[in-house]
N, C-alpha and C positions, 0 to 999 in steps of 0.2 A: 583203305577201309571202304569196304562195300556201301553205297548208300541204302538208306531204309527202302522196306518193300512199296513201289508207290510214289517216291518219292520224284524219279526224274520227270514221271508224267506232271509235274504241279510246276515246271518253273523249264524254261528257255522258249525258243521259236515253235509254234505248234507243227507238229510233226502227222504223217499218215497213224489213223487209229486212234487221235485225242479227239478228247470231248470235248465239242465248243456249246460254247452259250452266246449265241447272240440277243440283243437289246434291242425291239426296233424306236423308233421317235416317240411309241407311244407309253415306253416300258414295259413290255412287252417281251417274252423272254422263247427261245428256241432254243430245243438243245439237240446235237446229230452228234454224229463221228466221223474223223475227215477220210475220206477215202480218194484219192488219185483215181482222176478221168472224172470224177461225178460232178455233180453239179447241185446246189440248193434250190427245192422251190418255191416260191410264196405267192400271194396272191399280188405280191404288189412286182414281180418278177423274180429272176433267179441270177447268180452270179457259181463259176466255178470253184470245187473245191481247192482248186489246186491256187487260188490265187491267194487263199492262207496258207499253205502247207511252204514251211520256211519265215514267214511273216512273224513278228514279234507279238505276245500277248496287247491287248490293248488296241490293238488296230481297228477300221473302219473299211468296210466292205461296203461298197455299191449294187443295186440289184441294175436289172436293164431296164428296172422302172426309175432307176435313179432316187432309190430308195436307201436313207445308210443305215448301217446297223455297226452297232460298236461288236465286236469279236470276243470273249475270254472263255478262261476254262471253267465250267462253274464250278463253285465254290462246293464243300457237303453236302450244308443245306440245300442245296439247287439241286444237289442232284437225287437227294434221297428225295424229296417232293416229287420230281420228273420222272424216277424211274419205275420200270413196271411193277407192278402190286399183283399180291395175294393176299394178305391180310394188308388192316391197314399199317401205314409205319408208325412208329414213334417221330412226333416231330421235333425239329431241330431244337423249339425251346427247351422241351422237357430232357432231349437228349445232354444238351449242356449241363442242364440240372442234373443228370443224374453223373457225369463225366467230373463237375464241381460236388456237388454233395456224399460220392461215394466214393469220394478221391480216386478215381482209376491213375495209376502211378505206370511209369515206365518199367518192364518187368512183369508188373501184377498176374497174377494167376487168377484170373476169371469166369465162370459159371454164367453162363445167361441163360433163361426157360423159355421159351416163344419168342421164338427168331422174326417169325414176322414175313416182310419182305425183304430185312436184311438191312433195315436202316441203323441199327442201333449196333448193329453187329460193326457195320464201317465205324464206327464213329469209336468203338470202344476197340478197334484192331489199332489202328492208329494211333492210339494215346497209349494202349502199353506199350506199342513196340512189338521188333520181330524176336525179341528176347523177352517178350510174355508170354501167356499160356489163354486163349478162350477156348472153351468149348461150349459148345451150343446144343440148345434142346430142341428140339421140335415137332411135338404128336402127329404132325402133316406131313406128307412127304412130299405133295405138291407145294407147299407151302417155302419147305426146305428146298427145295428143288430152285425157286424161283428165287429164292433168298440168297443161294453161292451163287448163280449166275450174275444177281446183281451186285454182289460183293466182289468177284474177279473179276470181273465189268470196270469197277472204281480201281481195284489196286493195279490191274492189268496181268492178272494170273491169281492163281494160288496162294495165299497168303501163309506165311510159314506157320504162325503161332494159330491157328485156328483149325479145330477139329469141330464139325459137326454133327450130330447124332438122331437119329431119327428114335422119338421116342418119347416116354414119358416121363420128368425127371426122377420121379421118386421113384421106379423101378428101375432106372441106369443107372445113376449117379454113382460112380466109383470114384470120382476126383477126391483127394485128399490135399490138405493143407494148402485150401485155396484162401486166396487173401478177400476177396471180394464176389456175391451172387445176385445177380439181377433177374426179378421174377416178373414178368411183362405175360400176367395167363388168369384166368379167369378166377381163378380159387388158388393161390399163393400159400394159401394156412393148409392145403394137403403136402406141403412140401419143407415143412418146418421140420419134420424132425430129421430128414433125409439132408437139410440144408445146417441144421447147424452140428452133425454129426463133419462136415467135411469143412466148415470154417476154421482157421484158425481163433485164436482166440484176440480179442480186436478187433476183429474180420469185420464187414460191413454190408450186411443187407438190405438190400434197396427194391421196393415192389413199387411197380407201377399198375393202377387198377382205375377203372373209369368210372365209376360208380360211389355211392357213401353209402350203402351196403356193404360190401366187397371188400371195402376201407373202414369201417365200424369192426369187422369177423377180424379182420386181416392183422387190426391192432389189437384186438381182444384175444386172440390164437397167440399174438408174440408175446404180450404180460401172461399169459397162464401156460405157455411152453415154459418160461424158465432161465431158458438159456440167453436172455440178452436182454440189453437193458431197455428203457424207459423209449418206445418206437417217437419218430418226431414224423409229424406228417402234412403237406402240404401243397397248393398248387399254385403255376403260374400264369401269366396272361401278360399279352403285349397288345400294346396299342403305338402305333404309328404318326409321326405329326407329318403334317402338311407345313413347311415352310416359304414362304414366297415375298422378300422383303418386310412388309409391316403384318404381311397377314400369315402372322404364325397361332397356329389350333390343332387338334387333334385331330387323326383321321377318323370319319363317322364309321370304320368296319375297323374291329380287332381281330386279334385271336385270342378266344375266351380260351372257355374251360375246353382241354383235350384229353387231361386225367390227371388223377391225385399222384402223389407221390410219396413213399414213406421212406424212412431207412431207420436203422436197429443198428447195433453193435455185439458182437457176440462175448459172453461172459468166460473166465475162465472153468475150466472143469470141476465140479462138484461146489462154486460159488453160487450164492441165492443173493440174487438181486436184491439192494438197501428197499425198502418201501417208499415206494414213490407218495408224498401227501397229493391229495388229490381231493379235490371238494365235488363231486359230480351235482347235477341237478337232480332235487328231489325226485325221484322218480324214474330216473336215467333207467335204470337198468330191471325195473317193473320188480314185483312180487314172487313172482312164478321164477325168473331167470336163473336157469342153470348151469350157465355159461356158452361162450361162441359155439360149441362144436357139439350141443345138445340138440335133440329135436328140436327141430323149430327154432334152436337161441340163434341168437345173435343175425336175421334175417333181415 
């Protein structure tokens, strides 16, 4: 049985063409590609490539400043942060979130709209598997361009289950009987009725939007399409602690808000959603409101 795409690069002695990450004393992170004959440089000196190439993950390299640096492959997260951008990436927290909240399952047939640099794309090839299906959107071409580079960059080729598409979703979109659609674009409610014509039913839509604008229209477009139930919406944040024997605290920098997050579930065919009770605030929704997608509404 053949191993997954990707997979030999993450585990034995690093080899010519893996990505290292080294650590210096200060935590401090570097990330290259090993290549025979070359050499690293830093300011604090250089040491050869070749003196990892066969070494086991986890090793320590010396520069000729006598400098050490611990060795490994980085990890996703590391490397979707380090690698080259075109737009910005989804980051690693919201990526987990959206990998846990939209269940991406082994298999899954996939949709994603704003590829990005291609972060969210690695993240979601790996968890279906080479026996899933993504295809991917993206109105940029430069955009797209930089985004497969950085993705066969990570798997080390061509990824079976991933097809790309230059373009705009709701004029391409011919996938059917997709289990799962992830909308990472600025306006997600022009894509609602192109996205739940191709859902299955159960299916699960998940948008990510930076704004509470965006996220207001976004949820107000899924209760008045119809097609799926009651949107759940929400963001994350981390914060880091500092531990050092007695003097355990929080780190004073987090990572705050990077963007909302919502997901839906798609209804069966010709079902009208139970009435969700909902108390809004006197006034929520003004005198005049004619709904999301009227002049002016929902802005």
């Amino acid at each position: 049985m053949s191993e997954p795409t990707g997979a030999a690069r993450r585990r034995g002695p690093f080899k010519v063409g893996d990505q290292v990450q080294l650590t210096d004393p200060k935590g401090r992170h570097y990330t290259f590609t090993l290549e025979a004959g070359k050499n690293f440089h830093t300011h604090k000196g250089s040491f050869p490539h070749d003196e990892l190439i066969g070494a086991p993950e986890g090793s320590v390299v010396r520069t000729t400043g006598n400098v050490a640096y611990l060795a490994l492959r980085p990890l996703l997260p590391d490397y979707v942060l380090s690698m080259p951008r075109g737009a910005a990436v989804v980051y690693p927290k919201d990526a987990g979130q959206i990998l846990a909240f939209a269940d991406i399952f082994p298999g899954a047939r996939v949709v994603e709209a704003g590829v990005g640099s291609g972060s969210l794309s690695s993240f979601l090839l790996r968890a279906i598997g080479d026996q899933g299906m993504l295809h991917s959107y993206e109105r940029r071409e430069d955009f797209a361009e930089i985004a497969q580079q950085n993705v066969e960059r990570y798997f080390g080729g061509p990824h079976p289950a991933w097809q790309l598409t230059v373009g705009d979703l709701q004029d391409n979109l011919s996938d059917t009987d997709v289990d799962r659609v992830i909308l990472d674009m600025l306006a997600p409610w022009e894509c609602l009725e192109a996205v739940s014509k191709a859902l299955v039913p159960g299916g699960i839509l998940c948008c990510y939007v930076a704004t509470t604008t965006q996220l207001a229209r976004t949820v107000e477009s899924i209760r008045e399409i119809g097609s799926f139930n009651e949107p759940t919406a929400w963001e994350t944040m981390i914060r880091n602690w500092h531990i050092e024997g007695l003097a355990v605290r929080p780190d004073h920098r987090m990572i705050g808000h990077t963007g909302f997050l919502l997901t839906a579930r798609r209804l069966a065919d010709g079902v009208e959603p139970p009435m969700r009770r909902r108390r809004p605030a006197k006034g929520a929704y003004g005198e005049d409101y004619a709904g999301p997608n009227a002049d002016g509404g929902g802005r």
